[in-house]
FIGU-823517 format. One record per atom (N, C-alpha, C, O, CB): x, y, z; residue number from 1. Coordinates in steps of 0.2 Angstrom, whole numbers, plus 5000, padded with zeros to 4 digits. Last residue first. Glycine has a CB too. Layout:
% residues N
<<X Y Z> NUM>
...
% end
This chain:
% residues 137
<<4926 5071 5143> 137>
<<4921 5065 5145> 137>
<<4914 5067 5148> 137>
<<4910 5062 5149> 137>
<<4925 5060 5150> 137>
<<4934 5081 5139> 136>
<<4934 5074 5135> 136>
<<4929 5071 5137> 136>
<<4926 5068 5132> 136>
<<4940 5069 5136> 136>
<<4935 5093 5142> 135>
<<4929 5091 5142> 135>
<<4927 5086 5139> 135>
<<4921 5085 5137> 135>
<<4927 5095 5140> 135>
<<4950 5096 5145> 134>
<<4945 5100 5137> 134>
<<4938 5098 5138> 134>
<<4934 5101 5135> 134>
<<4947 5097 5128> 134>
<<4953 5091 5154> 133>
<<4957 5096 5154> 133>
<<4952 5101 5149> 133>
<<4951 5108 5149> 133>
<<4964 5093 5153> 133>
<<4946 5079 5163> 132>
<<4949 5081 5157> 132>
<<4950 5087 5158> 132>
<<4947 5090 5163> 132>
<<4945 5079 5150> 132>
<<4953 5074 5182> 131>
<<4947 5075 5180> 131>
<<4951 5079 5169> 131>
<<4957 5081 5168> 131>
<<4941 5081 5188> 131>
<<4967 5061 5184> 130>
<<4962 5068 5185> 130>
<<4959 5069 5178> 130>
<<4959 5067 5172> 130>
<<4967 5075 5187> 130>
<<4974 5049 5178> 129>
<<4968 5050 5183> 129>
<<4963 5055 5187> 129>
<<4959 5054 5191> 129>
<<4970 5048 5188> 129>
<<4980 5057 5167> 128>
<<4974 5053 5166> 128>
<<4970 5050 5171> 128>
<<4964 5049 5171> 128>
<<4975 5048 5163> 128>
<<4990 5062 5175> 127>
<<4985 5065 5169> 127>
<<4979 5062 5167> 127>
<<4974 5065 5166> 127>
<<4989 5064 5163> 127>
<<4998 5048 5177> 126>
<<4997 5051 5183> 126>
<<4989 5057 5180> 126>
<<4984 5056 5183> 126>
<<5005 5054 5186> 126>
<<5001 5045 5162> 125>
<<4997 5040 5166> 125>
<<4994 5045 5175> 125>
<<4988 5043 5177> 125>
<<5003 5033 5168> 125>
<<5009 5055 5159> 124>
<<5003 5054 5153> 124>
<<4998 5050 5162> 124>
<<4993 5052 5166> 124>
<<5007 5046 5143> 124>
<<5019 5051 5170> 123>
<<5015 5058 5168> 123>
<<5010 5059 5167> 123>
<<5006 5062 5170> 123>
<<5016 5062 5165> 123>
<<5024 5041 5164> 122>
<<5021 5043 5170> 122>
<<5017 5048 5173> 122>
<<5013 5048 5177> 122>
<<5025 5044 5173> 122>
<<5029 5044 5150> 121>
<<5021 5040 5153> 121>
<<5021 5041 5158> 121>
<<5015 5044 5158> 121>
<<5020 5033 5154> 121>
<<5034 5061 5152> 120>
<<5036 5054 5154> 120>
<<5029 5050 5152> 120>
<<5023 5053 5151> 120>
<<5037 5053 5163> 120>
<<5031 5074 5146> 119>
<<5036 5071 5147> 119>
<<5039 5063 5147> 119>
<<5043 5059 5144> 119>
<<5038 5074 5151> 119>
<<5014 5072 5135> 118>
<<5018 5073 5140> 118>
<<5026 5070 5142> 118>
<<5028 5064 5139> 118>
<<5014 5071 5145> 118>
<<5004 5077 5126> 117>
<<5011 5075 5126> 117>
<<5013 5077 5131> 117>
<<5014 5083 5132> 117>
<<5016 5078 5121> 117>
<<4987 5071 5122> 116>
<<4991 5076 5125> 116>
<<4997 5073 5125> 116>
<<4997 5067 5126> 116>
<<4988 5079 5131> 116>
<<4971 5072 5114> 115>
<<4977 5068 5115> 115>
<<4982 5074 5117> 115>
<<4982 5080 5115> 115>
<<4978 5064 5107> 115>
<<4953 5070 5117> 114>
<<4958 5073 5117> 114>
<<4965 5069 5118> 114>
<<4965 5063 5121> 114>
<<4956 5079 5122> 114>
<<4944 5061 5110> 113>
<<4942 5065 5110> 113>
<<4947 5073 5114> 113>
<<4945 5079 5114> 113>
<<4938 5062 5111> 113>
<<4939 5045 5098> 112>
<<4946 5051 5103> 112>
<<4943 5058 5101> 112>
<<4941 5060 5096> 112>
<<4958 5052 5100> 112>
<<4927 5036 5101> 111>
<<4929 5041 5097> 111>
<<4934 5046 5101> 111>
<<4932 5050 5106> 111>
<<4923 5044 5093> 111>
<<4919 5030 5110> 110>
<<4924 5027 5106> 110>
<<4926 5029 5101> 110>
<<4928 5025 5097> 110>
<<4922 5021 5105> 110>
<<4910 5040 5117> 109>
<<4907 5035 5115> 109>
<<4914 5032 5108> 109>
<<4913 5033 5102> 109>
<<4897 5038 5113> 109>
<<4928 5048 5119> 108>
<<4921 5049 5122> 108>
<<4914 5044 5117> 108>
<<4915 5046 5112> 108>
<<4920 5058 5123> 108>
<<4944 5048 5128> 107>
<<4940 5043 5124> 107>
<<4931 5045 5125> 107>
<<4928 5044 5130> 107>
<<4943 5035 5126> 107>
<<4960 5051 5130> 106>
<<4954 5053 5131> 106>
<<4947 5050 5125> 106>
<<4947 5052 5119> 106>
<<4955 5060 5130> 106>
<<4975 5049 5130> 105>
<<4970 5047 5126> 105>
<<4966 5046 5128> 105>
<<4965 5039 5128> 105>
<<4972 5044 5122> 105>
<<4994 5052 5135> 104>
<<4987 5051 5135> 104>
<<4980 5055 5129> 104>
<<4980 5060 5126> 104>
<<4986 5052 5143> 104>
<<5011 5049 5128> 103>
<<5004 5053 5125> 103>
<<5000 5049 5132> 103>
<<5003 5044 5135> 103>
<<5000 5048 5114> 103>
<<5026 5051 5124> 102>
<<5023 5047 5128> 102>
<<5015 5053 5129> 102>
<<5015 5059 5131> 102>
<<5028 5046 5135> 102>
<<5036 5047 5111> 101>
<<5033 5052 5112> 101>
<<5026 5048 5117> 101>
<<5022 5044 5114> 101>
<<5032 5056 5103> 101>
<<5053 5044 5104> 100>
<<5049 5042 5109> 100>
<<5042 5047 5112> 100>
<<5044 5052 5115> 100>
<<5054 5040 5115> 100>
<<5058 5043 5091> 99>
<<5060 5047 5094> 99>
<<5049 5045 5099> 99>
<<5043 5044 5098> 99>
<<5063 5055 5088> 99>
<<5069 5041 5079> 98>
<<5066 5037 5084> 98>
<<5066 5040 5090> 98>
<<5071 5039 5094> 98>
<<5068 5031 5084> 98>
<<5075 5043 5062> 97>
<<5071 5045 5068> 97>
<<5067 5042 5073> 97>
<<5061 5040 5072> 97>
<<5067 5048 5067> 97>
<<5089 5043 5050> 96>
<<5085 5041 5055> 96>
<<5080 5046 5061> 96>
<<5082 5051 5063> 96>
<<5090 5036 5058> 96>
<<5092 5057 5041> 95>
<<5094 5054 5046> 95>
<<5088 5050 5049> 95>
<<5082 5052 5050> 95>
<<5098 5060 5050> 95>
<<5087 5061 5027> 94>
<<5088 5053 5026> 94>
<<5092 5052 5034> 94>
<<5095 5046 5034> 94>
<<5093 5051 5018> 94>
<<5086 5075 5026> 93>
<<5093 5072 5025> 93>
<<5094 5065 5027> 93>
<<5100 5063 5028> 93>
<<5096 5075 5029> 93>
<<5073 5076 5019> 92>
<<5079 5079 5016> 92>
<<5086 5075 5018> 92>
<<5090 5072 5014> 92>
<<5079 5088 5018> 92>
<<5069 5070 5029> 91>
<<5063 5067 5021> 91>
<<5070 5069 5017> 91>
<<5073 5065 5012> 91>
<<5052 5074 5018> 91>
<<5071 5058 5043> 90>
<<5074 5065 5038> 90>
<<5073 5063 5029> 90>
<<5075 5059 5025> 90>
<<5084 5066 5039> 90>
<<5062 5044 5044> 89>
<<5069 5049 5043> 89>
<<5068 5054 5040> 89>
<<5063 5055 5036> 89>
<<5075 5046 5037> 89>
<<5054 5036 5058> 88>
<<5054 5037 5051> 88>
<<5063 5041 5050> 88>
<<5068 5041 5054> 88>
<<5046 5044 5049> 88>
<<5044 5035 5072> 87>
<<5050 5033 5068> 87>
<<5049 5037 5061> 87>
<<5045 5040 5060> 87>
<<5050 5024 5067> 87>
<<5038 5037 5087> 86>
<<5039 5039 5081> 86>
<<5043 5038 5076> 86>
<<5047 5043 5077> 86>
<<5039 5043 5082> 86>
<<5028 5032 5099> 85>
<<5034 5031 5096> 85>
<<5034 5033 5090> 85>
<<5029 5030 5088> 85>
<<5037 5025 5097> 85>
<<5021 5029 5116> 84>
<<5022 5030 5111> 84>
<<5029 5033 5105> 84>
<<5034 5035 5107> 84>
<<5018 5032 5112> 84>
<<5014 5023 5127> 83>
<<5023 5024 5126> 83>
<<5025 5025 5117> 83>
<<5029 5022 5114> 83>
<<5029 5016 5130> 83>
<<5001 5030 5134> 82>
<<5003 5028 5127> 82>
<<5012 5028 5127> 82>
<<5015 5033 5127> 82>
<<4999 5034 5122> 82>
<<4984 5029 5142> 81>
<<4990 5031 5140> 81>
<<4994 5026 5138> 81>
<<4994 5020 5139> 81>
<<4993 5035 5144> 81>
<<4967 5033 5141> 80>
<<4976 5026 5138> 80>
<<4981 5030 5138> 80>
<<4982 5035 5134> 80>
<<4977 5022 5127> 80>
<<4951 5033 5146> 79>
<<4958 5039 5145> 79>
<<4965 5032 5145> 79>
<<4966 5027 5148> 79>
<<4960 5046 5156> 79>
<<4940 5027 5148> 78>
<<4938 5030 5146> 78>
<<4947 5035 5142> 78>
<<4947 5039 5138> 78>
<<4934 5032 5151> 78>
<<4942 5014 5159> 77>
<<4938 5016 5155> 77>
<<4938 5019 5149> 77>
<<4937 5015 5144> 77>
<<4935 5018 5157> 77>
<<4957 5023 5162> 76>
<<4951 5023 5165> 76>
<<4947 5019 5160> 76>
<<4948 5021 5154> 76>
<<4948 5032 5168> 76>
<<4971 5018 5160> 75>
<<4971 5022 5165> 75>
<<4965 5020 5169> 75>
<<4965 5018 5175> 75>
<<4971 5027 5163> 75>
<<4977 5007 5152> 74>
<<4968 5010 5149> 74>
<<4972 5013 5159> 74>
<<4975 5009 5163> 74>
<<4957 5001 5147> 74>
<<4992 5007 5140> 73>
<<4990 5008 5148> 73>
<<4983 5011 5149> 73>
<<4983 5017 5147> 73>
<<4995 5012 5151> 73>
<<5001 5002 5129> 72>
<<4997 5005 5128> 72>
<<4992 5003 5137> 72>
<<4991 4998 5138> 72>
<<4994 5003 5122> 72>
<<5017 5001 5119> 71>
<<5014 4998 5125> 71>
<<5006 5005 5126> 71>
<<5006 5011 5125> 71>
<<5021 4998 5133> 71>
<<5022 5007 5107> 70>
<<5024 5000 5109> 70>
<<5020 4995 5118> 70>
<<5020 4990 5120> 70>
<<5033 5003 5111> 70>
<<5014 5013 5095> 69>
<<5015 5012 5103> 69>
<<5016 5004 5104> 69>
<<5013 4999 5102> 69>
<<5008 5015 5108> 69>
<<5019 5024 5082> 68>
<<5019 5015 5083> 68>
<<5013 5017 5093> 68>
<<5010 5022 5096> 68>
<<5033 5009 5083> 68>
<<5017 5030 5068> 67>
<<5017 5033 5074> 67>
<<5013 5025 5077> 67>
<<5007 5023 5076> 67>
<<5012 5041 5075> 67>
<<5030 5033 5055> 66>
<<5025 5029 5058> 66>
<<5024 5031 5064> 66>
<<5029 5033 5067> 66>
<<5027 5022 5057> 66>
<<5037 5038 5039> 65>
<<5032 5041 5045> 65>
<<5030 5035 5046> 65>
<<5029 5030 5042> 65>
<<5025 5046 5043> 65>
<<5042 5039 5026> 64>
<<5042 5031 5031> 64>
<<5041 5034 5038> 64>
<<5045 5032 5042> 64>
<<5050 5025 5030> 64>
<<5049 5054 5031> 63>
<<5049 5051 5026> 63>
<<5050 5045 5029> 63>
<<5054 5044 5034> 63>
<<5055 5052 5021> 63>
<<5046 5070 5037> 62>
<<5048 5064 5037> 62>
<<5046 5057 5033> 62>
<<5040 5057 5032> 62>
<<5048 5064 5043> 62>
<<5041 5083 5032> 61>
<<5048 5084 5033> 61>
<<5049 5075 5036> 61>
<<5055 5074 5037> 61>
<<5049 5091 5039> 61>
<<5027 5080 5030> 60>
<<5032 5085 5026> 60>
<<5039 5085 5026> 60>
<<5043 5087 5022> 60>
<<5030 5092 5028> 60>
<<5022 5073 5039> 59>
<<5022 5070 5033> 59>
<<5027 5073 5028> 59>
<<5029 5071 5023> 59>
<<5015 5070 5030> 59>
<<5021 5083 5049> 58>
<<5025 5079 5049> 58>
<<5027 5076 5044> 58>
<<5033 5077 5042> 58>
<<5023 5075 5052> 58>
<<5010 5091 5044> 57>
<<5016 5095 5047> 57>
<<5023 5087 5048> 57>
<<5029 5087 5047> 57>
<<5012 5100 5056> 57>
<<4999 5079 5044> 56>
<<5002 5082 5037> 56>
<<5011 5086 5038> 56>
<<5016 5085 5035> 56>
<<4995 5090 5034> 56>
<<4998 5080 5059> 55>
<<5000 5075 5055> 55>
<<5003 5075 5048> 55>
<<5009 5073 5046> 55>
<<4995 5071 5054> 55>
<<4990 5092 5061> 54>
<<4998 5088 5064> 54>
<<4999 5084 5061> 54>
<<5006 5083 5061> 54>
<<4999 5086 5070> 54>
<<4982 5094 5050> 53>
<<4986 5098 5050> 53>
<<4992 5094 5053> 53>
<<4997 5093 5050> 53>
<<4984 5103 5053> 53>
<<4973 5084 5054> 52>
<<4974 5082 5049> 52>
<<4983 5089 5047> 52>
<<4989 5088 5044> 52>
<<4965 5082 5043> 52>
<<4969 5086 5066> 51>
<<4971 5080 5067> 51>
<<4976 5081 5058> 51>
<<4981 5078 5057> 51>
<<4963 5075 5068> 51>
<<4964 5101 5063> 50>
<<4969 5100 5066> 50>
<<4971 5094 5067> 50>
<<4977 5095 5069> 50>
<<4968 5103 5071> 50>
<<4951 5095 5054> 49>
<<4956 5102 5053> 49>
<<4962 5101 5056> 49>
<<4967 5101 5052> 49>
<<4953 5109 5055> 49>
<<4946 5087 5067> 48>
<<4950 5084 5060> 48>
<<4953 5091 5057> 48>
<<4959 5091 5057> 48>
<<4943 5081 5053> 48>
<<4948 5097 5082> 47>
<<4945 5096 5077> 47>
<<4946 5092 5070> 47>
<<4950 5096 5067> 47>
<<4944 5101 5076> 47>
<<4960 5107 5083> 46>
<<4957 5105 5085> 46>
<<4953 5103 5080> 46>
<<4952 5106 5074> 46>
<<4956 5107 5090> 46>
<<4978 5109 5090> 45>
<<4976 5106 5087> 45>
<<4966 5104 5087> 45>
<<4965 5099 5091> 45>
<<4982 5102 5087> 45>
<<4990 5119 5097> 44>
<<4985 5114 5098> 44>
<<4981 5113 5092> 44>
<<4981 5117 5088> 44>
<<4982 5117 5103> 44>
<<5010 5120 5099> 43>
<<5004 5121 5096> 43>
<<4997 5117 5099> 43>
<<4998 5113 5103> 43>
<<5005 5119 5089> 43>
<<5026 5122 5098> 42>
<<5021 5123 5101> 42>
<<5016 5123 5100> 42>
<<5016 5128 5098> 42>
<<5022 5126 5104> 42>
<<5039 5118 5091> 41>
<<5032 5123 5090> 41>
<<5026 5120 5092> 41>
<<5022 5117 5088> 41>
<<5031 5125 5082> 41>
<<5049 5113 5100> 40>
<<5050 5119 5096> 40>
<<5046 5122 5093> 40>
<<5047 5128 5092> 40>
<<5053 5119 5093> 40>
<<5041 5105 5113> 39>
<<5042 5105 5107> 39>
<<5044 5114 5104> 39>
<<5042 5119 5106> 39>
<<5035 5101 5104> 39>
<<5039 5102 5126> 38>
<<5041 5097 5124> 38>
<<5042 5097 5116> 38>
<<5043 5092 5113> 38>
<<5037 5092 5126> 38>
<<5034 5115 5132> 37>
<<5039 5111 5136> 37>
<<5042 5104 5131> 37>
<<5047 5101 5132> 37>
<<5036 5108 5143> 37>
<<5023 5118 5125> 36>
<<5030 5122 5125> 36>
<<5036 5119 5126> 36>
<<5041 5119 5124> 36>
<<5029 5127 5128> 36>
<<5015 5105 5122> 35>
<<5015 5110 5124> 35>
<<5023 5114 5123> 35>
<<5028 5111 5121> 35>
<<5013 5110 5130> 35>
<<5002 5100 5110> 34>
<<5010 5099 5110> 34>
<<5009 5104 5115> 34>
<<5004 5108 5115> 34>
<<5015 5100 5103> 34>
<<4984 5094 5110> 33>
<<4991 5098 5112> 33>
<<4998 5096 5113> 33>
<<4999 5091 5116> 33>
<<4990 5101 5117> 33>
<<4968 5092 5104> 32>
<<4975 5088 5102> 32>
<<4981 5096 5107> 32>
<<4981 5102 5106> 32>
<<4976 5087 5090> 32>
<<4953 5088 5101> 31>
<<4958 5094 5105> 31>
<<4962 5090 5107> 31>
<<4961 5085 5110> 31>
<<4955 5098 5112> 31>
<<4939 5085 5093> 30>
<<4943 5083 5095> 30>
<<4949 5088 5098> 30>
<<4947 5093 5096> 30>
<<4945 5078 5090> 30>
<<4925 5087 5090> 29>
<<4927 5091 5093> 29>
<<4933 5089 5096> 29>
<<4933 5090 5102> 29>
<<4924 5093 5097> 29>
<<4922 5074 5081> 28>
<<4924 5083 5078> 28>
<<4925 5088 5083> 28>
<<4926 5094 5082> 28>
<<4917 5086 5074> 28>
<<4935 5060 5086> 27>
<<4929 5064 5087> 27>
<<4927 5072 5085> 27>
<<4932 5076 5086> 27>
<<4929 5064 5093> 27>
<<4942 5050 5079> 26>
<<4944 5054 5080> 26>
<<4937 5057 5080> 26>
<<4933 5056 5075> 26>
<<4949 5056 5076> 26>
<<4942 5037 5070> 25>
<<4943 5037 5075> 25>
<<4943 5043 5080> 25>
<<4945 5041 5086> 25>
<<4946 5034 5075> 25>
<<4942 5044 5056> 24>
<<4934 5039 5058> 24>
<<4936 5038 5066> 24>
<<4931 5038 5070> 24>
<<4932 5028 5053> 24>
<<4955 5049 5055> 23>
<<4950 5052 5058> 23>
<<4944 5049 5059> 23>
<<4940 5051 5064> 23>
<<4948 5057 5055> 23>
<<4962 5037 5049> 22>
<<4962 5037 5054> 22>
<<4958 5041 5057> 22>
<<4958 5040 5063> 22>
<<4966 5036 5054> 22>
<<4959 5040 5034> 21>
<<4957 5033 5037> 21>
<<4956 5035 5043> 21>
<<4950 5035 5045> 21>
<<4962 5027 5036> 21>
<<4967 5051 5031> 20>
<<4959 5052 5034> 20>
<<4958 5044 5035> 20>
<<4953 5044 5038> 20>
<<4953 5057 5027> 20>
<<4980 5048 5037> 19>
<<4976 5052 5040> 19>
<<4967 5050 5040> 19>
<<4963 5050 5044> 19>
<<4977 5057 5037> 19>
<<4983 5031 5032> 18>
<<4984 5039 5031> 18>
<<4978 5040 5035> 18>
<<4973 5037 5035> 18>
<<4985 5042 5023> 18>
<<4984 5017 5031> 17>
<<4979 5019 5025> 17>
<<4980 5028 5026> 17>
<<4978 5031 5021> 17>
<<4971 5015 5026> 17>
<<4992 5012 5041> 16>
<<4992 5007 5037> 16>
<<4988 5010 5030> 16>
<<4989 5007 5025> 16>
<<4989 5001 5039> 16>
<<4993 5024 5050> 15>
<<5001 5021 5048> 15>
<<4998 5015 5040> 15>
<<5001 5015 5034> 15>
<<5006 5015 5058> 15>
<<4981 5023 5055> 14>
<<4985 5030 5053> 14>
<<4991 5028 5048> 14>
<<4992 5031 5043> 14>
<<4990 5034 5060> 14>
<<4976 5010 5058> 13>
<<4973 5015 5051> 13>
<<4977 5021 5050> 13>
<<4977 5023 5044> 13>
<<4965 5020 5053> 13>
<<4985 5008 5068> 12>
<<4985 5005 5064> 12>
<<4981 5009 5056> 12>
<<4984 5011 5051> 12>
<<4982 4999 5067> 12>
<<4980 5021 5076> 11>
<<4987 5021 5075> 11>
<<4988 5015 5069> 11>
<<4992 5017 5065> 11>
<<4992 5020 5082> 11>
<<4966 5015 5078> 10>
<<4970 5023 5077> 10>
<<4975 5023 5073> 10>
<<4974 5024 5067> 10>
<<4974 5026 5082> 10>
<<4968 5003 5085> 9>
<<4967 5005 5079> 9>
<<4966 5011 5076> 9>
<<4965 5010 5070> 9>
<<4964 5003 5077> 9>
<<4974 5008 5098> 8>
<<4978 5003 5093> 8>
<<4973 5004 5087> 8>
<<4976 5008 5083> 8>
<<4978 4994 5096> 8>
<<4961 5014 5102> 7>
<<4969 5018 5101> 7>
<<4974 5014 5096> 7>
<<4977 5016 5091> 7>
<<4975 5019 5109> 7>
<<4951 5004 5103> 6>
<<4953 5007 5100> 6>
<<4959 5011 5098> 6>
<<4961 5011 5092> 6>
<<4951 5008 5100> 6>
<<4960 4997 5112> 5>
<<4958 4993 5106> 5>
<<4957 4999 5102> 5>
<<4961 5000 5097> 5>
<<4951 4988 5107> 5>
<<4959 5005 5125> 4>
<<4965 5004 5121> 4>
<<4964 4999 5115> 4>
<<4970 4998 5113> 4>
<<4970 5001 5125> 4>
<<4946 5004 5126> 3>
<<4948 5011 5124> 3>
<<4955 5009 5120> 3>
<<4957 5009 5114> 3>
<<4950 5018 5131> 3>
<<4938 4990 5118> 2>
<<4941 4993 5124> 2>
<<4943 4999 5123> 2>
<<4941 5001 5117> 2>
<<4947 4989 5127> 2>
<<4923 4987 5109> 1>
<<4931 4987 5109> 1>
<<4933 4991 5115> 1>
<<4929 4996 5118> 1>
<<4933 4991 5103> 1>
% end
């Protein structure tokens, strides 16, 4: 499978059977980051402990959760970036959510091994031509 084959089935196992389906894709040293700039709580995430944390943190407050990508971009071999996409509603206040979230996706023997939020795909994409940040590869 390609990297972006797999990332697509990531996000297929996430959305079609839940988290832990979707950690078989997910490496145990996995290192996940939101940074400051693109979120009100800021965090990193590592490891299934932390795959299963950011995702649950969602699950809690949104209702018909899905984390789609509408387009998926193999940078290297090895690193996808992602136009990725969040949908669902307000679990309490039933307001719609669609809310665009542009990822690269670090890949090491076909298990993610780091995922990062950046502003633009461009970004995500320009990110992925330099060297990993965590020791993805």
């Amino acid at each position: 499978m390609s990297a972006a084959e797999i990332v697509r089935a990531m996000f297929d196992a996430l959305n079609d059977e839940g988290t832990e389906a979707a950690l078989e894709w997910f490496a145990e040293d996995f290192h996940g980051v939101v940074p400051p700039e693109l979120s009100a709580e800021p965090d990193s995430y590592d490891g299934h402990d932390g795959v299963r944390r950011y995702f649950d943190s969602f699950h809690e407050i949104v209702a018909d959760l899905r984390f789609d990508a509408t387009e998926l971009v193999e940078v290297t071999p090895d690193a996808v970036a992602a136009h990725g996409l969040i949908t669902g509603s307000g679990r309490e206040s039933g307001i719609p959510i669609h809310m665009p979230a542009p990822l690269l996706m670090r890949l090491r023997n076909g298990k993610l091994v780091e995922m990062s939020a950046y502003p633009t795909v461009d970004e995500a994409i320009s990110a992925g031509s330099s060297p990993p940040q965590h020791g993805g590869q």
